[in-house]
SENUSE-728450 format. One line per 2 residues: number of its first residue (from 1); their letters; for each residue x, y, z of C-alpha. Coordinates in Angstrom, 2 decimals, padded with zeros to 5 digits. Layout:
// SENUSE-728450
NUM	a	X Y Z | ... .
This chain:
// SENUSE-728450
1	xx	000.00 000.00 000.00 | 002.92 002.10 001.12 .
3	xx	004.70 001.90 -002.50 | 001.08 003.05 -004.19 .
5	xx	001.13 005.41 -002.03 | 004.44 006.34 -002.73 .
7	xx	004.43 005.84 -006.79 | 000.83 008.62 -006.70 .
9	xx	003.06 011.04 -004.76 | 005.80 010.75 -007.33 .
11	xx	003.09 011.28 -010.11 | 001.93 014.33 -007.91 .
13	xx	005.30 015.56 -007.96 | 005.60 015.33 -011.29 .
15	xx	002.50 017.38 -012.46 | 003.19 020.20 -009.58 .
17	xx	006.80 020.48 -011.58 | 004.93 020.75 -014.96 .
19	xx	002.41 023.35 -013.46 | 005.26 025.29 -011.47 .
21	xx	007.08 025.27 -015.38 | 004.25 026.19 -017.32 .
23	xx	003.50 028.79 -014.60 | 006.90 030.36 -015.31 .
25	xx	006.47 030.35 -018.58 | 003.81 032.23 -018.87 .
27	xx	005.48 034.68 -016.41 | 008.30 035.24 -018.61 .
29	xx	006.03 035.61 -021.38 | 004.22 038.38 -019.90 .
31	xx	007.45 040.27 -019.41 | 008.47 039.54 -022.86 .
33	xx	005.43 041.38 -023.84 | 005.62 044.29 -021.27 .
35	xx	009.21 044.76 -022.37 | 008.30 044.83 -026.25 .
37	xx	005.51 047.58 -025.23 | 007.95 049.21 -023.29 .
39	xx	010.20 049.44 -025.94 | 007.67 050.39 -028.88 .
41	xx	006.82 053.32 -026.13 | 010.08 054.57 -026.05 .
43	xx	010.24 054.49 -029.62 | 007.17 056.23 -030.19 .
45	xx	008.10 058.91 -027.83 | 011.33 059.58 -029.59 .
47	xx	009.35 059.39 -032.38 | 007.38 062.44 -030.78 .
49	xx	010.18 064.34 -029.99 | 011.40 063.98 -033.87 .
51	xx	011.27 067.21 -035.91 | 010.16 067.83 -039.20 .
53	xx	007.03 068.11 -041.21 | 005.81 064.37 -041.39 .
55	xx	006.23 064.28 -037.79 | 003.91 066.82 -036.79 .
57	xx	001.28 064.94 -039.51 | 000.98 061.94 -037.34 .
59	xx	001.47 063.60 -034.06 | -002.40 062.74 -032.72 .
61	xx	-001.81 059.43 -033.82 | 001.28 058.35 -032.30 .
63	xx	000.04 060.13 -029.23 | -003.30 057.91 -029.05 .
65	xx	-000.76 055.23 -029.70 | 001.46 055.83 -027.33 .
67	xx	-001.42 056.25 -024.44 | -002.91 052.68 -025.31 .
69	xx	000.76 050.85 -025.31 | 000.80 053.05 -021.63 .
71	xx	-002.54 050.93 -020.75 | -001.25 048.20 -022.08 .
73	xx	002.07 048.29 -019.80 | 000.19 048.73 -016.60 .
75	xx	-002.22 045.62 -016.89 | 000.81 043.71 -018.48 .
77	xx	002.66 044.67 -015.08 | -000.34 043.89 -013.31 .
79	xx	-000.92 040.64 -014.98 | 002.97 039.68 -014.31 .
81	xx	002.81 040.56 -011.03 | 000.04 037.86 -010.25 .
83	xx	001.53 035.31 -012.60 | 004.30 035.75 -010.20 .
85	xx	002.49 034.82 -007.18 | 000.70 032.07 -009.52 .
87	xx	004.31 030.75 -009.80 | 004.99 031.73 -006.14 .
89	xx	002.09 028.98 -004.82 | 003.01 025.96 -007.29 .
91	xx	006.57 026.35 -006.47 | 005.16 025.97 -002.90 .
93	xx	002.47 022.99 -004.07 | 005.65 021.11 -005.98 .
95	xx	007.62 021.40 -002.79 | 004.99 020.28 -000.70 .
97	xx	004.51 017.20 -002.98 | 008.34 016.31 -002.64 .
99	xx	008.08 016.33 001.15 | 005.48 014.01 001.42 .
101	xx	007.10 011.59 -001.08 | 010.36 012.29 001.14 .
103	xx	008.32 011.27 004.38 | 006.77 008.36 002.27 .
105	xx	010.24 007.08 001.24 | 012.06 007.50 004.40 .
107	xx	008.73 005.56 006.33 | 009.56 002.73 003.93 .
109	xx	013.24 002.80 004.44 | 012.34 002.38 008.01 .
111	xx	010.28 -000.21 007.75 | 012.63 -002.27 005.45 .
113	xx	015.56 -001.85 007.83 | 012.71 -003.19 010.54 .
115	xx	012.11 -006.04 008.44 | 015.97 -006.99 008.20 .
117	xx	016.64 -006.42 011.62 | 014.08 -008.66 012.81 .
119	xx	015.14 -011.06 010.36 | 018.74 -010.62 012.02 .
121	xx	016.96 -011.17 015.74 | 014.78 -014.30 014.38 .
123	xx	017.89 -015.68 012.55 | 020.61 -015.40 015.49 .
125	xx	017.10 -016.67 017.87 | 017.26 -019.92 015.88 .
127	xx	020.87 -019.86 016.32 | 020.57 -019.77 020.31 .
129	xx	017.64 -022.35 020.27 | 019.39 -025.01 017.80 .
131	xx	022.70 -024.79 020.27 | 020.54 -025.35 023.25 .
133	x	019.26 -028.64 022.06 .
Protein backbone atom coordinates (compact mmCIF):
# COMPACT_ATOMS: atom_id res chain seq x y z
CA UNK A 1 0.00 0.00 0.00
CA UNK A 2 2.92 2.10 1.12
CA UNK A 3 4.70 1.90 -2.50
CA UNK A 4 1.08 3.05 -4.19
CA UNK A 5 1.13 5.41 -2.03
CA UNK A 6 4.44 6.34 -2.73
CA UNK A 7 4.43 5.84 -6.79
CA UNK A 8 0.83 8.62 -6.70
CA UNK A 9 3.06 11.04 -4.76
CA UNK A 10 5.80 10.75 -7.33
CA UNK A 11 3.09 11.28 -10.11
CA UNK A 12 1.93 14.33 -7.91
CA UNK A 13 5.30 15.56 -7.96
CA UNK A 14 5.60 15.33 -11.29
CA UNK A 15 2.50 17.38 -12.46
CA UNK A 16 3.19 20.20 -9.58
CA UNK A 17 6.80 20.48 -11.58
CA UNK A 18 4.93 20.75 -14.96
CA UNK A 19 2.41 23.35 -13.46
CA UNK A 20 5.26 25.29 -11.47
CA UNK A 21 7.08 25.27 -15.38
CA UNK A 22 4.25 26.19 -17.32
CA UNK A 23 3.50 28.79 -14.60
CA UNK A 24 6.90 30.36 -15.31
CA UNK A 25 6.47 30.35 -18.58
CA UNK A 26 3.81 32.23 -18.87
CA UNK A 27 5.48 34.68 -16.41
CA UNK A 28 8.30 35.24 -18.61
CA UNK A 29 6.03 35.61 -21.38
CA UNK A 30 4.22 38.38 -19.90
CA UNK A 31 7.45 40.27 -19.41
CA UNK A 32 8.47 39.54 -22.86
CA UNK A 33 5.43 41.38 -23.84
CA UNK A 34 5.62 44.29 -21.27
CA UNK A 35 9.21 44.76 -22.37
CA UNK A 36 8.30 44.83 -26.25
CA UNK A 37 5.51 47.58 -25.23
CA UNK A 38 7.95 49.21 -23.29
CA UNK A 39 10.20 49.44 -25.94
CA UNK A 40 7.67 50.39 -28.88
CA UNK A 41 6.82 53.32 -26.13
CA UNK A 42 10.08 54.57 -26.05
CA UNK A 43 10.24 54.49 -29.62
CA UNK A 44 7.17 56.23 -30.19
CA UNK A 45 8.10 58.91 -27.83
CA UNK A 46 11.33 59.58 -29.59
CA UNK A 47 9.35 59.39 -32.38
CA UNK A 48 7.38 62.44 -30.78
CA UNK A 49 10.18 64.34 -29.99
CA UNK A 50 11.40 63.98 -33.87
CA UNK A 51 11.27 67.21 -35.91
CA UNK A 52 10.16 67.83 -39.20
CA UNK A 53 7.03 68.11 -41.21
CA UNK A 54 5.81 64.37 -41.39
CA UNK A 55 6.23 64.28 -37.79
CA UNK A 56 3.91 66.82 -36.79
CA UNK A 57 1.28 64.94 -39.51
CA UNK A 58 0.98 61.94 -37.34
CA UNK A 59 1.47 63.60 -34.06
CA UNK A 60 -2.40 62.74 -32.72
CA UNK A 61 -1.81 59.43 -33.82
CA UNK A 62 1.28 58.35 -32.30
CA UNK A 63 0.04 60.13 -29.23
CA UNK A 64 -3.30 57.91 -29.05
CA UNK A 65 -0.76 55.23 -29.70
CA UNK A 66 1.46 55.83 -27.33
CA UNK A 67 -1.42 56.25 -24.44
CA UNK A 68 -2.91 52.68 -25.31
CA UNK A 69 0.76 50.85 -25.31
CA UNK A 70 0.80 53.05 -21.63
CA UNK A 71 -2.54 50.93 -20.75
CA UNK A 72 -1.25 48.20 -22.08
CA UNK A 73 2.07 48.29 -19.80
CA UNK A 74 0.19 48.73 -16.60
CA UNK A 75 -2.22 45.62 -16.89
CA UNK A 76 0.81 43.71 -18.48
CA UNK A 77 2.66 44.67 -15.08
CA UNK A 78 -0.34 43.89 -13.31
CA UNK A 79 -0.92 40.64 -14.98
CA UNK A 80 2.97 39.68 -14.31
CA UNK A 81 2.81 40.56 -11.03
CA UNK A 82 0.04 37.86 -10.25
CA UNK A 83 1.53 35.31 -12.60
CA UNK A 84 4.30 35.75 -10.20
CA UNK A 85 2.49 34.82 -7.18
CA UNK A 86 0.70 32.07 -9.52
CA UNK A 87 4.31 30.75 -9.80
CA UNK A 88 4.99 31.73 -6.14
CA UNK A 89 2.09 28.98 -4.82
CA UNK A 90 3.01 25.96 -7.29
CA UNK A 91 6.57 26.35 -6.47
CA UNK A 92 5.16 25.97 -2.90
CA UNK A 93 2.47 22.99 -4.07
CA UNK A 94 5.65 21.11 -5.98
CA UNK A 95 7.62 21.40 -2.79
CA UNK A 96 4.99 20.28 -0.70
CA UNK A 97 4.51 17.20 -2.98
CA UNK A 98 8.34 16.31 -2.64
CA UNK A 99 8.08 16.33 1.15
CA UNK A 100 5.48 14.01 1.42
CA UNK A 101 7.10 11.59 -1.08
CA UNK A 102 10.36 12.29 1.14
CA UNK A 103 8.32 11.27 4.38
CA UNK A 104 6.77 8.36 2.27
CA UNK A 105 10.24 7.08 1.24
CA UNK A 106 12.06 7.50 4.40
CA UNK A 107 8.73 5.56 6.33
CA UNK A 108 9.56 2.73 3.93
CA UNK A 109 13.24 2.80 4.44
CA UNK A 110 12.34 2.38 8.01
CA UNK A 111 10.28 -0.21 7.75
CA UNK A 112 12.63 -2.27 5.45
CA UNK A 113 15.56 -1.85 7.83
CA UNK A 114 12.71 -3.19 10.54
CA UNK A 115 12.11 -6.04 8.44
CA UNK A 116 15.97 -6.99 8.20
CA UNK A 117 16.64 -6.42 11.62
CA UNK A 118 14.08 -8.66 12.81
CA UNK A 119 15.14 -11.06 10.36
CA UNK A 120 18.74 -10.62 12.02
CA UNK A 121 16.96 -11.17 15.74
CA UNK A 122 14.78 -14.30 14.38
CA UNK A 123 17.89 -15.68 12.55
CA UNK A 124 20.61 -15.40 15.49
CA UNK A 125 17.10 -16.67 17.87
CA UNK A 126 17.26 -19.92 15.88
CA UNK A 127 20.87 -19.86 16.32
CA UNK A 128 20.57 -19.77 20.31
CA UNK A 129 17.64 -22.35 20.27
CA UNK A 130 19.39 -25.01 17.80
CA UNK A 131 22.70 -24.79 20.27
CA UNK A 132 20.54 -25.35 23.25
CA UNK A 133 19.26 -28.64 22.06
Amino acid sequence: MADRRLKSLERMQAIQARMRSLAEWRHQGLLRQAAEAREESHALVAALNGEGLINSLFTDVTARRLHRISVEIVALDGQAAAQAREVARETGREKRAAKLADQVRRGLARIEQDKTLLDIIEADEGKRAASLE
